[in-house]
N, C-alpha and C positions, 0 to 999 in steps of 0.2 A: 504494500500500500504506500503511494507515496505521500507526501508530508502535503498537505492542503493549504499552506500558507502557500508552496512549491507552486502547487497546481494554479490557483489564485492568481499568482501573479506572471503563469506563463499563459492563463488565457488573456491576461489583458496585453500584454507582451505579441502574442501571435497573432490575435483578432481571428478573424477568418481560417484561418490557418490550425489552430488550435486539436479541433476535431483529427486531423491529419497528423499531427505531433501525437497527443496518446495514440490513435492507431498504430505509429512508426512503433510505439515500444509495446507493443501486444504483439507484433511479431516475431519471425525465429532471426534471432541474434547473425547479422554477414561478419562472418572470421574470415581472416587475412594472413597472410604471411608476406614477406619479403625475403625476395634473392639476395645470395651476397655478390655482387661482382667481385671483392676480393678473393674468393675462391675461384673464379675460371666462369666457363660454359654453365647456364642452367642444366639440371638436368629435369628428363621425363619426366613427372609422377603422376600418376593416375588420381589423387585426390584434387589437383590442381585444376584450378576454374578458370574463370575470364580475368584481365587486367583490372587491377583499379586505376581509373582515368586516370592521375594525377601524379603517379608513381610508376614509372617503367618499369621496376622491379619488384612492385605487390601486385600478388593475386591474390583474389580469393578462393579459398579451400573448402571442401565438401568438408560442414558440419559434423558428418557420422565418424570421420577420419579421426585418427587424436597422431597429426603430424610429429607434436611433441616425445615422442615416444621413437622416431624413426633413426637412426642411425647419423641420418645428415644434418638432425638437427643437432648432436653433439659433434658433428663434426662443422658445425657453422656453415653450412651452406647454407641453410635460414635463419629467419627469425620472426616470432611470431607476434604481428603487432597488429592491434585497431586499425581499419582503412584510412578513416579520417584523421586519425593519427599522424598518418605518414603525411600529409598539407602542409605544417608548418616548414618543414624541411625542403618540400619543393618551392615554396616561396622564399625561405631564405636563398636557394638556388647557391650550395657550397661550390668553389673551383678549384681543382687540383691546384696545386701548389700557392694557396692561399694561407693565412692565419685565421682560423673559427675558432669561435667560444660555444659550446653549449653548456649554459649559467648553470640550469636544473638538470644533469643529465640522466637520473636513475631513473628506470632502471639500464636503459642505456639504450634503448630502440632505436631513439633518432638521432643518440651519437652515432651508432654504428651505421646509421642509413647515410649521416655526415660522409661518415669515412669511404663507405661506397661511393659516393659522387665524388668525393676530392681521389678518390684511385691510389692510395699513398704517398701522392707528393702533398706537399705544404706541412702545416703544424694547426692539431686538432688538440685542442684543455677540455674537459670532459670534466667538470668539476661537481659536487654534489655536496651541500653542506652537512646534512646525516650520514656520519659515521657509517650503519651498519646497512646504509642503502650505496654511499657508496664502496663499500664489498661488493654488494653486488654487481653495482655499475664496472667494475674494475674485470670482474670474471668474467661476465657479456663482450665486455671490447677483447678478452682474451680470444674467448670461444668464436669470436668472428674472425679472429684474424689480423686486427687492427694495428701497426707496426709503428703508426705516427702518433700516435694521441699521448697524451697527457693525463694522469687523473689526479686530482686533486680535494680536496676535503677543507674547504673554505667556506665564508661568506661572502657574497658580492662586493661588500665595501672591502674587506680584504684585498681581495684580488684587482680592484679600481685602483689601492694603494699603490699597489707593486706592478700592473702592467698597464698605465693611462694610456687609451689610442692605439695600443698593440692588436686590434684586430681588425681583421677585414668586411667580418661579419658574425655576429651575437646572436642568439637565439636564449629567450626565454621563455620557457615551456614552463610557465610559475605554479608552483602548488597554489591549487582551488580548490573549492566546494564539491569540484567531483559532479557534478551532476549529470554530466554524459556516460559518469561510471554506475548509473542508478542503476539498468537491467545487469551489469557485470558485478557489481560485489553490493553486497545488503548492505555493509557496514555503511555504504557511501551514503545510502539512505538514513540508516538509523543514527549518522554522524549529523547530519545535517540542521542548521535553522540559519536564521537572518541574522543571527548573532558570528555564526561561522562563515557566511559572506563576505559582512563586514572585515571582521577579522584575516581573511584573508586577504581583499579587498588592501585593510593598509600593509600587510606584508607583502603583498605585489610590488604598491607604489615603493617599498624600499629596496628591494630586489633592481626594479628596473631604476632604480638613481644612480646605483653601481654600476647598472649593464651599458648605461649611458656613458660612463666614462673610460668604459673597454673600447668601446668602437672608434675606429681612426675616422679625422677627418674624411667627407665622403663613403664611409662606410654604410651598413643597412644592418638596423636591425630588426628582428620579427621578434615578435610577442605573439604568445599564445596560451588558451588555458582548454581544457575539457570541462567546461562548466558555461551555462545562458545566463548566468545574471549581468545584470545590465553595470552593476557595480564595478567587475571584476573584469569584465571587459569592453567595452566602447566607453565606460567611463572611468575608467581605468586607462586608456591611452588619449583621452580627451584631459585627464590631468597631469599625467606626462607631460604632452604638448604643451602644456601653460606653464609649466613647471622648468620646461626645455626649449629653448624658442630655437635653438642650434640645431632643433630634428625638425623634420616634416615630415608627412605622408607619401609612400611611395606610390606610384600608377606603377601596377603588373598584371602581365595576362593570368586570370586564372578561371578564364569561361565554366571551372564546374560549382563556384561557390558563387554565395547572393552577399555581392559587394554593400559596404556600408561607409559610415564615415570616417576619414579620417586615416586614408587607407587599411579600414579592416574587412575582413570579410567572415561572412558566419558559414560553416558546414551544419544543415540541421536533417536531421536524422528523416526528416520525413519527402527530403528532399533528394538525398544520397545512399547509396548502401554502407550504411556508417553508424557511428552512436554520436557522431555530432563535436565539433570542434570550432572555435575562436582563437583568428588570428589576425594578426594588424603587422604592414609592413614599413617601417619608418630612414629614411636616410639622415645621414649625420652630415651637418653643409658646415664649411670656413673652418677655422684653427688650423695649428700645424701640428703633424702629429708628434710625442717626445720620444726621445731616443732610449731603448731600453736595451740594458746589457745579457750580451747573450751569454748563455754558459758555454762553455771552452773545451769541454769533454778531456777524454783520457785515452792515452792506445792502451788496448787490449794486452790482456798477456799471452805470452805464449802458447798456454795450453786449450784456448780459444781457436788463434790462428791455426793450430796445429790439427784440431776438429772441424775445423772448416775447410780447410783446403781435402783434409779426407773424404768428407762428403759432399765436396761441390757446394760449397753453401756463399752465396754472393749478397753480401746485406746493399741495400738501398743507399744512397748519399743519406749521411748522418752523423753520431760525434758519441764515442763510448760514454759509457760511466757505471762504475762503481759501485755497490751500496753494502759492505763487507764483503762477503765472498762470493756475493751476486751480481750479476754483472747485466747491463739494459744496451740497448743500441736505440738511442734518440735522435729525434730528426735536428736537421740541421738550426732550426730556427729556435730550437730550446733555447727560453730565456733562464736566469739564473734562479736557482732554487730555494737556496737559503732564508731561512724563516717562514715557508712554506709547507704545508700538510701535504704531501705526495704518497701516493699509493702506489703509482706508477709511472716511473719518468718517460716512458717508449717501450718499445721490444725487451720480453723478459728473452737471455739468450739459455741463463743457466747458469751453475758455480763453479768455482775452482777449488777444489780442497787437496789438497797436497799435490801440487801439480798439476791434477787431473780434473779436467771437462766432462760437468755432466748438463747434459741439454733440459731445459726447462720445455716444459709441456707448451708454452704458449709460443716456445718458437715452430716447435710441428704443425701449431696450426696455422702458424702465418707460411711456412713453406709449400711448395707447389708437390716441389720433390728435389732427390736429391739423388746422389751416388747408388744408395742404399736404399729402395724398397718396396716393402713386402705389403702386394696389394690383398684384399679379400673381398667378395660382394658382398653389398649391405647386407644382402639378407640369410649371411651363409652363418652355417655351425660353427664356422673360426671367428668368425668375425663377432659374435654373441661368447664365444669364450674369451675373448679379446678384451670387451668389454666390461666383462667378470674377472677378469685381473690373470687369466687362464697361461702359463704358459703352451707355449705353441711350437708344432714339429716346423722345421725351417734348414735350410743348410746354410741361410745367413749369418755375417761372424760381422761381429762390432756391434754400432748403433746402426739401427735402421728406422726407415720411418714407416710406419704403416697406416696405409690409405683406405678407405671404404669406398669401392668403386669409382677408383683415381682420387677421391678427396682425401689431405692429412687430415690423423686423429688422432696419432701421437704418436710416440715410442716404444720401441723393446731395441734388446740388444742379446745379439747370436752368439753362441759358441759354434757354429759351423754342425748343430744337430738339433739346437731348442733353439728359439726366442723367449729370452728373460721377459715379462711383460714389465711396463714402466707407465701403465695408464694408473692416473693421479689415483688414491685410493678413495677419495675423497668422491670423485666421478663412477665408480665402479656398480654396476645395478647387475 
């Protein structure tokens, strides 16, 4: 049952229109996925449906399906996200080898939809103020594959301090009221009043005062929430603006939403196959942007090099580092760290412990392939013991990487009769 203050003020809200909004949410829920182009070629699957407009690489998926469950989704060739969801991200419109911020990014969807569109080049902050959402966010950018991002564990004013004008383009996707998440989780309902609008309403406006002073002269930033109140959003970027007289509205094609003021646009549910989204596209005009110091990275040690050249492993233009015995490969534009919450500086590659290189799980899945390895079909008995932690008969000797119908999913490593298995224990079903 939804909350009748709710209702109330979405019939005065829709007019005419109203009647067709509760029908939208009496129907069967449109679920989505998205491709990863960091992984290569799409592949077949028979649960996969038609395009969603607005995304070249979401589809939608047969309902009865539970995708999540298939092989490739642990190995990131997807990911499973609301349709309308994916909008704010094609209106930011990321470009390879740019600077992006995404402010709010857990659980990490439209970071990693970011990092599809920018293809590995440029420099991606993936930052999330909660602690234990961004964990999560951190393992999602793993499991896709993500080799350039950043993740961080800040506040927006924070990160305003230390990187002013350093981006090329912003995306906040703000905690709201949820109210497009009404048919997906109860709690959003039974969270809900006009007390938690508001409230979220002025944690917006603080959010985007920060995300204001990331964007470089000229830049674009989008705002977006999953929630209709008028509060949170069209009046929420109409106080912005008065607040920012250095942004304005952008004009961008997006023929499948019902454009509104101030360059926003609303996705509603009864208009789209979606549960409904708000976003507003803004440019940042005049200043100059300031000059922020980049960090300086470290060579590798030996017993890195000495694993790479074994398996053919060729990393991206980028700049070592460090963090005890662990070692990252960060893209070239990483600014400096220090006094910073980081989860993730780039590419985990793996550690060194007394000389010797062991390969961190999130480089398997950023590699395509390599020297060594050892394919299985998703849907084979090796491949299901694989992922039970099983060793496996093989006459490969070393590290290998093992692929689920040419896609990485991780490691094991041969004596030339078994493969040791090296899938994280943590992942292991």
């Amino acid at each position: 049952m939804l909350p009748e203050e709710f209702l109330q003020r979405m019939k005065k809200q829709l007019g005419q229109d109203y009647e067709a909004f509760l029908e939208s949410l009496r129907r069967p829920r449109a679920v989505a996925l998205r491709f990863n182009p960091l992984k290569g070629a799409r592949p077949q699957l028979p649960f996969v449906r038609e395009n969603v407009p607005w995304e070249r690489s979401g589809f939608y998926y047969d309902p009865e399906s539970r995708p999540g469950l298939h092989v490739y989704h642990e190995a990131g060739v997807y990911y499973l996200q609301e349709a309308s969801a994916m909008a704010p991200v094609a209106l930011l419109s990321p470009q390879p080898g740019e600077r992006v911020c995404d402010l709010c990014a857990a659980p990490g969807g439209k970071t990693t939809q970011i990092a599809g569109r920018m293809a590995g080049a440029g420099f991606l902050l993936a930052n999330e103020w909660s602690p234990k959402r961004a964990k999560i966010l951190s393992r999602n950018i793993e499991r896709m594959g993500v080799a350039n991002a950043l993740v961080t564990n800040e506040t927006a004013q924070r990160l305003a301090q230390r990187l002013p004008g350093f981006f090329d383009r912003v995306l906040v996707d703000a905690p709201c009221s949820g109210e497009g998440m009404f048919r997906k989780e109860e709690a959003a309902v039974t969270d809900w009043s006009q007390e938690t609008v508001e409230m979220c309403a002025a944690r917006q406006a603080e959010i985007l005062d920060g995300a204001a002073r990331l964007v470089r002269p000229g830049g674009r930033l989008v705002y977006s929430t999953c929630t209709f109140a008028p509060e949170e959003d069209e009046g929420a970027v109409t106080a912005f603006l008065a607040a920012h007289p250095e942004f304005a509205p952008e004009t961008v094609e997006a023929p499948w939403f019902v454009p509104g003021e101030n360059g926003s646009f609303r996705m509603w549910p009864h208009k789209l196959l979606g549960e409904g989204h708000f976003a507003a596209v803004l440019r940042k005009n005049g200043g100059e942007a300031e000059k922020i110091l980049l960090s300086k990275g470290e060579k590798l040690p030996k017993a890195w090099e000495d694993f790479a050249r074994e398996l053919g492993i060729r990393l991206p233009e980028g700049k070592g580092l460090s963090f005890g015995q662990t070692l990252y490969w960060a893209p070239p534009e990483l600014p400096e760290l220090a006094g910073l919450k980081v989860l993730r500086p780039g590419l985990e590659l793996g550690t060194v412990k007394k000389d010797r290189f062991e390969p961190a799980h999130a480089l398997a899945l950023w590699l395509k392939t390599c020297n060594s390895v050892q394919d299985f079909a998703p849907d084979s008995p090796e491949m299901k013991q694989y992922l039970h932690g099983e060793v496996l008969p093989s006459e490969k000797k070393g590290w290998t990487l093992v692929t689920a119908g040419g896609y990485s999913i991780g490691w094991a490593k041969g004596d030339g009769r078994v493969l040791k298995n090296h899938y994280p224990k943590g992942l292991r079903r």
